[in-house]
N, C-alpha and C positions, 0 to 999 in steps of 0.2 A: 880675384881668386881664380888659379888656373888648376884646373883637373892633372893630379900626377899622375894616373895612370889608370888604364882597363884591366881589373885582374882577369878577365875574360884572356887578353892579351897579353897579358907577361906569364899569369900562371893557372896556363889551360886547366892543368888536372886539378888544382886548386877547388875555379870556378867550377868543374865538374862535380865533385865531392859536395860545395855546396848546394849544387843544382838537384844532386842526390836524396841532398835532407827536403828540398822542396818536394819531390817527387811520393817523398816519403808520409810527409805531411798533408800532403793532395787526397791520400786515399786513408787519413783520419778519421773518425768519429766527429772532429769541430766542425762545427760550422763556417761556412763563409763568410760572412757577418762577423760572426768571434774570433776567426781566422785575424781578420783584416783588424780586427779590434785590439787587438794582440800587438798585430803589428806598429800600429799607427800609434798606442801608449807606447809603446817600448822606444820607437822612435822620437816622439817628443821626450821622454825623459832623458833621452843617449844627446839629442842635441843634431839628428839627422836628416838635414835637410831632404838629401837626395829620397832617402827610404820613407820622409814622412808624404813628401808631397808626390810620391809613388801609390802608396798602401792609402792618405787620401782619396783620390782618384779611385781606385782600386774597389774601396768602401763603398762608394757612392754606387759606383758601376754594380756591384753585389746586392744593392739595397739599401744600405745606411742612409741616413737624415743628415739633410748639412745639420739642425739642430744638435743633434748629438755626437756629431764631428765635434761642435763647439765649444760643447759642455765636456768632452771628455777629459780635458784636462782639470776640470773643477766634480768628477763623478763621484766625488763623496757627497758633495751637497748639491744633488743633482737625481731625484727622483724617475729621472726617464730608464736610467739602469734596473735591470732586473735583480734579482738575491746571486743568481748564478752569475751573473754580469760580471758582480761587485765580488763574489769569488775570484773569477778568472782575474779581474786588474788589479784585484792585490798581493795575487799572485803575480801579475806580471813589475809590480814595483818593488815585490822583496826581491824576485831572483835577478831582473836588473840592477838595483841594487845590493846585490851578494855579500858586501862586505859591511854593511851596516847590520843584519842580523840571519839574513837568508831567507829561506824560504821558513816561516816558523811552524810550530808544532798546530798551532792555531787554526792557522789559515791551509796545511795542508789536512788538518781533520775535516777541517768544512769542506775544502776540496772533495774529498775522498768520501765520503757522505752524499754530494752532489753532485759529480761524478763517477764514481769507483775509480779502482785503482788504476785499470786501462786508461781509461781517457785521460785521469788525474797526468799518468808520465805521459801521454800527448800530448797535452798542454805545457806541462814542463819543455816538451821538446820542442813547440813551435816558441815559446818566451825566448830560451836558449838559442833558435837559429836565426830570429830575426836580430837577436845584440848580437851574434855573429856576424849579418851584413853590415848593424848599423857602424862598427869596428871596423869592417871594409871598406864603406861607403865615405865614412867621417879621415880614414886614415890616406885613401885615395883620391880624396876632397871630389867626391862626384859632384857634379852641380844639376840643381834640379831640375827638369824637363828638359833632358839630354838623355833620351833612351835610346843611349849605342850599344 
């Protein structure tokens, strides 16, 4: 597998705009931890290598348990997730998955109950920027542990 390209390097303002949404998300309501929890589901469901074994790393460094790195992909049957946890990841597998039913009526009530509305579209928007890189990442073919 060869790397097609840096969007850093072909399309500066691109990377910029993204870097935007990072900046934006830095001075959030979420947490670190749910930040990176965020990222790291989205990643494994998108199939991203580069972004999962980035935001892995990432997690660890923040706090996270390799235990619960481990489990994350099986956190339905998986008691180490908190009530709010199990909100945030199911939100992150409707809106990653957008066209199997979206975000539903359901899971943004509990949302919004458990977070209010502010933080509820924070969270929407970090689900939303991280399938944005994994589409960059996966389309770019980064390879993992190459932070150029």
């Amino acid at each position: 597998m060869e790397e097609r390209f840096l969007l850093k390097q072909v399309q500066p303002a691109a990377f910029k705009a993204m870097l935007a949404l990072e900046e934006y998300l830095a001075a959030t309501d979420i947490s670190p931890l749910h930040m990176e929890m965020i990222r790291v589901r989205a990643s494994q469901l998108n199939g991203c290598a580069y972004c999962l074994d980035k935001h892995s790393q990432d997690a660890l460094t923040a706090g996270e348990t390799a235990q619960r790195l481990y489990l994350l992909p099986v956190w339905k049957e998986s008691p180490q997730f908190s009530e709010a946890e199990r909100i945030i990841l199911t939100m992150v597998e409707e809106i990653t998955h957008i066209s199997k039913a979206g975000l539903t009526d359901d899971t943004y009530a509990k949302a919004l109950a458990q977070f209010g509305q502010e933080t509820t579209a924070q969270l929407i928007m970090a689900v939303v920027t991280i399938n944005a890189w994994n589409r960059i990442g996966i389309s770019s073919r980064r390879i993992p542990g190459q932070h150029h």
